[in-house]
C-alpha positions in Angstrom: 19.6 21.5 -62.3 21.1 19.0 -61.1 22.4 20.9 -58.1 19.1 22.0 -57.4 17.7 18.1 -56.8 21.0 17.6 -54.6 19.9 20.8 -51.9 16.3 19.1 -52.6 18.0 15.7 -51.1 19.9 17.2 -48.4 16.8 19.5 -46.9 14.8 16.2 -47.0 17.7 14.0 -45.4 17.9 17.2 -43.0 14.2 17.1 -42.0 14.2 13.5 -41.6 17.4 13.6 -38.9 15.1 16.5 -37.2 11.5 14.1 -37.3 10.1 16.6 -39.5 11.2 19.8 -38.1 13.5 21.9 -39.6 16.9 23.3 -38.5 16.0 26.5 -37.9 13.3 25.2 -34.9 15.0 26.4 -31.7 13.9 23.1 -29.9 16.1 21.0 -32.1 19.2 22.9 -31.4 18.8 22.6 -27.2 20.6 20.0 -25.5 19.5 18.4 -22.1 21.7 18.4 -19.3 22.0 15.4 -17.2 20.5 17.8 -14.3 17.6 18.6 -16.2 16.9 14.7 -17.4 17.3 13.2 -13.8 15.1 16.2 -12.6 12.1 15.3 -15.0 12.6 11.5 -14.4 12.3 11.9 -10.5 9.5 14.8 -11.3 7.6 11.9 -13.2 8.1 9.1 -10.5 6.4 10.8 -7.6 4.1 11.8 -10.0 3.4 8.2 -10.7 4.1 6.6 -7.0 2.4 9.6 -4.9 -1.4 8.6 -6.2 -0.2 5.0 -5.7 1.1 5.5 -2.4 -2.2 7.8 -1.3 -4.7 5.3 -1.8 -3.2 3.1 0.8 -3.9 6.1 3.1 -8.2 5.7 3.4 -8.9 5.6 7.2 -8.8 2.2 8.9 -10.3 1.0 11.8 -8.0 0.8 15.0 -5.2 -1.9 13.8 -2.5 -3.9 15.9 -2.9 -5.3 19.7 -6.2 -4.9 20.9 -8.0 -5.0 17.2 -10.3 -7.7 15.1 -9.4 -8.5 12.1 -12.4 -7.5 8.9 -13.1 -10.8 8.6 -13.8 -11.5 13.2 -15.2 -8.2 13.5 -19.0 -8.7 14.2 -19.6 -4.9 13.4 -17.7 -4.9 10.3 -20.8 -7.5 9.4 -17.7 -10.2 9.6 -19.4 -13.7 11.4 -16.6 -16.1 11.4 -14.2 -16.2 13.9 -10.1 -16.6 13.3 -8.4 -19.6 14.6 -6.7 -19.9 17.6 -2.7 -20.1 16.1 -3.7 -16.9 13.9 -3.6 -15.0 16.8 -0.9 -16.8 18.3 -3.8 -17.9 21.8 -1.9 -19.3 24.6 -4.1 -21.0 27.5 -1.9 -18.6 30.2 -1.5 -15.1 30.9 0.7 -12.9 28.7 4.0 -11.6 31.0 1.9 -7.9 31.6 -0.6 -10.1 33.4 -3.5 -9.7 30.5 -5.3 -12.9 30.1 -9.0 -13.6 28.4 -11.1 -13.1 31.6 -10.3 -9.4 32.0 -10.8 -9.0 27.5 -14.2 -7.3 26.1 -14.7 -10.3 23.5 -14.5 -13.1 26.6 -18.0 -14.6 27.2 -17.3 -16.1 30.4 -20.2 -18.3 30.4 -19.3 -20.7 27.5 -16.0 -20.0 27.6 -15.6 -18.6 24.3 -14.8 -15.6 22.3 -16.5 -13.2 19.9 -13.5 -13.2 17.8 -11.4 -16.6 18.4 -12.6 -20.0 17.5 -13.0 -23.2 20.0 -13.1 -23.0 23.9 -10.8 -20.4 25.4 -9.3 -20.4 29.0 -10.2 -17.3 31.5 -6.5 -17.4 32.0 -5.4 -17.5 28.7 -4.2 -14.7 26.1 -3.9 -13.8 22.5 -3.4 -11.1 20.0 -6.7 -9.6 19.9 -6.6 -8.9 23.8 -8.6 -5.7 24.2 -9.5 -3.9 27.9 -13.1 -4.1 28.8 -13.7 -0.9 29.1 
């Protein structure tokens, strides 16, 4: 009897090494390699970061040299205008010759822009600077 109540103690110490399952469960006798561990890891990254990274990918209105930020752009429903050191305005041409008077947001009768704060110089030149097409 009391050999009985010892395998009883063993097979429940067993099963609780296991979590539950018992040593005849093929699972609990496989080993993972260090291959297959760094695969599932890098598996479940992208998985994480592609969806993450994606989203940043919506289409955008024309960015860089030559394009309004949201906030200046009057079609983007945007009515204030960015100062003049955001878009780093100078009150001469840049060195390719551009300046404000040959620019689409230049209103040459006030001497303004639709974009850029404060009174702006025909000859000046800033970030924004778009062709008038």
């Amino acid at each position: 009897m009391k050999q009985e109540n010892d395998n009883r103690l063993t097979h429940r110490n067993r099963s609780l090494d296991t979590g539950g399952m018992a040593e005849t469960d093929p699972l609990s006798c496989r080993t993972l390699s260090r291959r297959t561990v760094l695969r599932s890891a890098l598996a479940i990254g992208f998985g994480v970061l592609i969806p993450f990274t994606l989203i940043g990918c919506e289409r955008k209105e024309e960015s860089g040299y030559g394009a309004a930020p949201a906030a200046a752009n009057p079609e983007a429903g945007g009515s204030t205008k960015v100062s003049q050191a955001s878009v780093h305005y100078q009150s001469q041409p840049n060195d390719s010759g551009q300046k404000c008077s040959q620019c689409q947001h230049f209103i040459s009768e006030s001497n303004s822009c639709q974009l850029v704060e404060g009174t702006i110089s025909s000859e000046g030149w800033c970030d924004l600077w778009t062709k008038q097409g």
